[in-house]
C-alpha positions in Angstrom: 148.0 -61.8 148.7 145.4 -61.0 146.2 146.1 -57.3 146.4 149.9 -58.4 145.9 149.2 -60.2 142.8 147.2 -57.5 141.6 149.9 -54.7 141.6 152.1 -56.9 140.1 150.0 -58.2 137.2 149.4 -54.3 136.4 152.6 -53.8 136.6 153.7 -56.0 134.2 151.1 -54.8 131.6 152.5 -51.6 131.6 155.8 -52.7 131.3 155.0 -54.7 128.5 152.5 -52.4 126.9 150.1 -55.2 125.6 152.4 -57.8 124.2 150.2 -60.8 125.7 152.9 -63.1 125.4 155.9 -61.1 127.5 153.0 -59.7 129.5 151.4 -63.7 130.0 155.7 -65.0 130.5 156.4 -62.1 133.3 153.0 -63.1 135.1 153.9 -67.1 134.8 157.3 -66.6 136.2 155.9 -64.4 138.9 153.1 -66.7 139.8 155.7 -69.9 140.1 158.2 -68.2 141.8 155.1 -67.1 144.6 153.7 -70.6 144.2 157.5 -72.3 145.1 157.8 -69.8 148.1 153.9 -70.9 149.6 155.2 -74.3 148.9 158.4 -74.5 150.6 156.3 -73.0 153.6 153.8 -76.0 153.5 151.3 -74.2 151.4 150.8 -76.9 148.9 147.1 -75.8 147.9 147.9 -72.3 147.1 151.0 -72.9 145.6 149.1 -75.4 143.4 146.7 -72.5 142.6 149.6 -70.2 141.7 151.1 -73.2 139.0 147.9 -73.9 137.9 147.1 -70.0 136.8 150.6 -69.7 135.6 149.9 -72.5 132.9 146.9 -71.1 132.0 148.3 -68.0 131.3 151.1 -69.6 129.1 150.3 -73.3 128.5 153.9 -73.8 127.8 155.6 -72.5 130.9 157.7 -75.4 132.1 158.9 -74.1 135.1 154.9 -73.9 136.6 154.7 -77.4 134.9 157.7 -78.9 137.1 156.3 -77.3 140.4 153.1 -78.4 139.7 154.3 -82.0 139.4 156.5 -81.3 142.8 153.2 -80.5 144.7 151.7 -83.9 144.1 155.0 -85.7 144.9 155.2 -84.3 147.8 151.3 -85.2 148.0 152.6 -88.7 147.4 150.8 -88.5 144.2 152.7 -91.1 142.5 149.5 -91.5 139.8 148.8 -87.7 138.9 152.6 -87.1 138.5 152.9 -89.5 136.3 149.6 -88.1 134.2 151.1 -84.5 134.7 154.9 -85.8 133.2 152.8 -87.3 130.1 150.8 -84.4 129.3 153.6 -81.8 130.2 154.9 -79.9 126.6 158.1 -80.7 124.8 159.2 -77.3 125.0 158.8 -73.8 126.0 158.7 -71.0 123.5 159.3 -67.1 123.6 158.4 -65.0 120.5 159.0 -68.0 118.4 162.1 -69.0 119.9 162.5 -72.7 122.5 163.7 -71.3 125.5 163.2 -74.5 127.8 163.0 -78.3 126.7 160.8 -80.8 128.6 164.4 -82.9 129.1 166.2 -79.9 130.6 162.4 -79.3 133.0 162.7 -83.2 134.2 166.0 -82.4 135.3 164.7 -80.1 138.2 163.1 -83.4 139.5 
């Protein structure tokens, strides 16, 4: 997996040729849509890994905040989701623009 990611990641730099925040959106996306797949296979500690590197690569990705939060539902979490829903951002931005509100996110739940 680590090799996986790894090809990827470069990847993506080169595609985006140093623009962090395309570069930090592609690797996010990437690491959620891994994370959702480990997930749905009963993998809940690496795909909380995956969400948790995705929002520290962009603080703002939604999508790694919502599946985040769906790991500790399905934990039965009912006290860290609620914490995680409170401290989750309003909205998503890319190169300046809102792409994703926290409204639209909670609808995924």
């Amino acid at each position: 997996m680590a090799e996986m990611k790894k090809a990827k990641f470069s990847e993506f730099e080169k595609t985006f040729g140093g623009d962090k925040e395309f570069e930090n959106n592609a690797k996010a996306t990437w690491l959620v849509s891994r994370g959702n797949d480990l997930g749905d296979r009963g993998m809940l500690d690496d795909a909380q890994q995956d969400f948790e590197e995705a929002i520290r690569l962009q603080p703002d990705h939604l999508p790694a905040h919502v599946s985040r939060i769906i790991v500790y539902k399905k934990r039965g979490d009912k006290n860290r989701v609620e914490q995680l829903l409170k401290e989750m951002p309003e909205v998503m931005k890319i190169d300046g623009k809102v792409v994703a509100t926290k409204l639209d996110a909670l609808q995924q739940l």
